[in-house]
matplotlib code that plots the C-alpha trace (Angstrom):
import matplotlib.pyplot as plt

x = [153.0, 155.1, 155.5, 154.3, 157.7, 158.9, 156.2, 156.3, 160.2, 159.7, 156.8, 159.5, 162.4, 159.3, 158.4, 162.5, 162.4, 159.6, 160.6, 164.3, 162.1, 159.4, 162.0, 163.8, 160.5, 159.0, 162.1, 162.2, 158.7, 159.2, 163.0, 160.4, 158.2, 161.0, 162.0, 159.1, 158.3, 161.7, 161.5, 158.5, 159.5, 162.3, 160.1, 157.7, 160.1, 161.7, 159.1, 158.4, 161.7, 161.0, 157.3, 159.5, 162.6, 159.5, 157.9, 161.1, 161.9, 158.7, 158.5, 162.0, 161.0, 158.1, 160.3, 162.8, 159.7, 157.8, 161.4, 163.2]
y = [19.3, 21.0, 24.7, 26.2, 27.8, 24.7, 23.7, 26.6, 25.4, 21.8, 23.5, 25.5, 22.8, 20.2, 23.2, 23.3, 19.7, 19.5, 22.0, 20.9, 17.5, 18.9, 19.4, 16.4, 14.7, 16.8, 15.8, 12.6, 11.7, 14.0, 11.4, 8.5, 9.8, 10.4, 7.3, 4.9, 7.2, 6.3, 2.6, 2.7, 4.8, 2.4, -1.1, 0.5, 1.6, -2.0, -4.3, -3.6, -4.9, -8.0, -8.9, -8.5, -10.9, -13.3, -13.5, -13.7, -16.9, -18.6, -18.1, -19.4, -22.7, -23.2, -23.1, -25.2, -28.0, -27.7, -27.9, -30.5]
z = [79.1, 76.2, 76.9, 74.0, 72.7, 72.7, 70.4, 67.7, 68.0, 66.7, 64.4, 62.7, 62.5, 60.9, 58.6, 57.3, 57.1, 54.8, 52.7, 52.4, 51.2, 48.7, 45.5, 46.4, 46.0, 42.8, 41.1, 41.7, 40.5, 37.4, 36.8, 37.4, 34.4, 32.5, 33.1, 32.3, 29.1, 28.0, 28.5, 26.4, 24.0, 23.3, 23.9, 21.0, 18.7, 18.7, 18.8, 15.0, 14.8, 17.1, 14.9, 11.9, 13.3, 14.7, 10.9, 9.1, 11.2, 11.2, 7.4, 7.2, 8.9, 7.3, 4.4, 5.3, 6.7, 2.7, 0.5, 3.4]

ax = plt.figure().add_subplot(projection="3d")
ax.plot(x, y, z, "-o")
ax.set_aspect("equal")
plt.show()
């Protein structure tokens, strides 16, 4: 059986532990938000630019097919 010193020991050393761990943690969920917000921020600010590219092509070809 652990003498109970012992215990409050381990107690203490697991309390360090997890609070060396906590900010580590908060900021690397808030750099995970960052992160995904900025991949979307960026995929929905170009794809007016990809519709755009994608409807400028097809009207090109259709073009091409009707004066060919």
């Amino acid at each position: 059986m652990m003498p109970p010193a012992l215990f409050f020991l381990l107690r203490d050393n697991l309390c360090v532990l997890i609070g060396m761990f906590r900010p580590l943690m908060f900021e690397t969920i808030i750099d995970i938000v960052e992160l995904i917000s900025t991949i979307l921020v960026t995929v929905f600010y170009l794809l007016p630019l990809f519709i755009f590219s994608i409807y400028i092509f097809h009207s090109f070809v259709i073009l091409t097919e009707h004066f060919a």
